[in-house]
N, C-alpha and C positions, 0 to 999 in steps of 0.2 A: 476640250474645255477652253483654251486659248481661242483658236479659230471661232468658236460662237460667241466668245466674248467681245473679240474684235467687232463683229459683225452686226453683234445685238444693236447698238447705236443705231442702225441704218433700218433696221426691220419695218419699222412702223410705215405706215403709207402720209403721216405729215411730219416727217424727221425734219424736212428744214422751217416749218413752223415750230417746232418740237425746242429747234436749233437756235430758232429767232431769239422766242420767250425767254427759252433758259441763258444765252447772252444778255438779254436785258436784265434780268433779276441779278446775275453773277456781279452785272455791271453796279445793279444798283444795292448791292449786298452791306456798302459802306453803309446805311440807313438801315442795319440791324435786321427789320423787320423780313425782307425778302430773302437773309438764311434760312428762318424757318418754313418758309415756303418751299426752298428748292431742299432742306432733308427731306419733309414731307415727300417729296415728289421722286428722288432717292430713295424711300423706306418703299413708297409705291412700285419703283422702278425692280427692286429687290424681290419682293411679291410677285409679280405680271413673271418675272424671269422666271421663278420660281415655280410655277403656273404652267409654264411655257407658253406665256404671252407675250408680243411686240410692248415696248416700252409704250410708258402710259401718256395719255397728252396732259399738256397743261391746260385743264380743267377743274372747277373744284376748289380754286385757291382757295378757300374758305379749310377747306377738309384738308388740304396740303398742308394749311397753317397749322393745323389741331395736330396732325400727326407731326410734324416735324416739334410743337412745341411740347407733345409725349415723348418721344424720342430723348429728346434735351433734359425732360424732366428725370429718365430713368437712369442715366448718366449720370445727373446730379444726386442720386438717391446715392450713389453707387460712391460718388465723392465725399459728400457727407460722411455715409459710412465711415472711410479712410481717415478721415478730418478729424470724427470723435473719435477715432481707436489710435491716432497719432495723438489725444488731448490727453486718454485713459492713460499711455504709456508717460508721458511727459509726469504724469502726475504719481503713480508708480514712485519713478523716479526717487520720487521726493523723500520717500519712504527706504525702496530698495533698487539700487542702483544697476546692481547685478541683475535682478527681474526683470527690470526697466530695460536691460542690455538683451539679456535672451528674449525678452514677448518683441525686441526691436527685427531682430533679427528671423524671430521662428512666424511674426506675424504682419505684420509692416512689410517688410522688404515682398515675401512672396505678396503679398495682397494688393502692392504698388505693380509691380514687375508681372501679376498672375491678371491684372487688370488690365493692363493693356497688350495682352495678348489675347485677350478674349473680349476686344472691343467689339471685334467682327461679328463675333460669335451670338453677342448680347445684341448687336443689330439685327442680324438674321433671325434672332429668335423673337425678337419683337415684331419686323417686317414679315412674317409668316399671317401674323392675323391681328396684327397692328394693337396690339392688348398689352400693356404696359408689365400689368403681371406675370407675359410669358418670358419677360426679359429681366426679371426678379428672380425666376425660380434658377437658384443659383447653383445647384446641383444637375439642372438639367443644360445649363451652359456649359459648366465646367466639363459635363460629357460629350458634349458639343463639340469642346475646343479641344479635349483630347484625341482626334479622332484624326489619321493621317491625312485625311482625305482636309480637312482643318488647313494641319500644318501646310498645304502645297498651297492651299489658298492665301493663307496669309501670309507666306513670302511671296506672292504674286503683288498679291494689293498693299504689303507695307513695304516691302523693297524693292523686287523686280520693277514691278510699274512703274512706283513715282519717278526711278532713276531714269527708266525708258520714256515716258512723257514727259519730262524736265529736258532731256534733251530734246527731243522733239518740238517743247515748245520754246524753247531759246532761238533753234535755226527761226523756228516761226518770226522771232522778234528782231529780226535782221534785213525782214522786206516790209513794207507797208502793209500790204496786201494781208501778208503775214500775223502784224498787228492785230488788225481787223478781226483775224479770226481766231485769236485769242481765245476769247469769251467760249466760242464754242471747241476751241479744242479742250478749256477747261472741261466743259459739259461734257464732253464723248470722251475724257478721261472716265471718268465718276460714272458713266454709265456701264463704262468696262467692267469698273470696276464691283457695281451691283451685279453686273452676271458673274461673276467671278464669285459674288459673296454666294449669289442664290444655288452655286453648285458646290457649298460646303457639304448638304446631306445629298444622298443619292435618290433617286425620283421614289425610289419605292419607300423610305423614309419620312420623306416630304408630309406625308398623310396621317401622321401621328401627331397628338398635339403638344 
């Protein structure tokens, strides 16, 4: 799983065009707009792994934009959520204090803390068939996430990694050269880190919707 994750970045046959774009947009990400273009192109990358296909090119920005700005969207559903069930308990409250303490504790806390562990999970289940509803069906995430095969990835891609490319990209920031290639060692992080996501289910799995 490692090893082809490492590796994935490199597969395509125009990785350093691949390498170019995705530096440019990383660069120019301050302008809002070109995040959604590179989730899009992430949600894509997750898919093709998934697939067992070489990472996708940048092509389509049109279509990268639509899916990165579903993506965002589903996320926000997911926040919202959180927001009115933090408003309902505030308001509880008001009434019974004790209530307000236990739905804080029995539904809040898990639903904060049960969220973002299954950030991965609710990606991958959207990037399977890029359908906003597959990443709503909140019962078939949460089996998702509970799945060992889950857990190993998401200490890859929320702890192990970031800690091993943060180092990696610090030496980077000590030569010029170094600098330079920044942008793209961002990019072949976050590519890692889609193969890594797309090996949350097992291939025989994959084909269920």
């Amino acid at each position: 799983m490692i090893v082809d994750a490492l590796t994935y970045p490199l597969e395509g046959e125009d990785t350093l065009e691949t390498m170019l774009i995705g530096s440019v947009l990383l660069i120019g990400s301050v302008l809002i707009l070109p995040i959604f273009v590179l989730t899009g192109y992430f949600v894509r990358a997750i898919q093709n792994a998934s697939d067992g296909r070489e990472p996708p090119r940048f092509e389509d920005f049109g279509g990268l934009f639509v899916d990165g700005v579903k993506l965002a969207g589903v996320f926000l559903i997911y926040i919202v959520a959180f927001v009115l069930t933090g408003f309902a308990v505030l308001f509880i409250r008001e009434f019974d204090e004790t209530a307000a303490l236990a739905l804080f504790w029995a539904v809040l806390v898990p639903f904060y803390f049960g969220f973002l562990y299954c950030m991965g999970a609710i990606t991958y289940r959207f990037s399977r068939r890029r359908r906003m509803r597959d990443a709503l069906r909140v019962r078939r995430v949460v089996r998702t996430a509970l799945s060992l095969r889950y857990l190993a990835v998401f200490l890859l891609v929320a702890i192990v990694g970031p800690i091993v490319f943060t180092i990696f990209q610090i030496v980077l920031l000590l030569t010029i050269v170094g600098i330079l290639l920044l942008p793209a060692a961002v990019l072949y992080e976050y590519l890692v880190f889609s193969s890594l996501l797309a090996e949350i289910e097992r291939p025989a799995a994959r084909s269920s919707p």
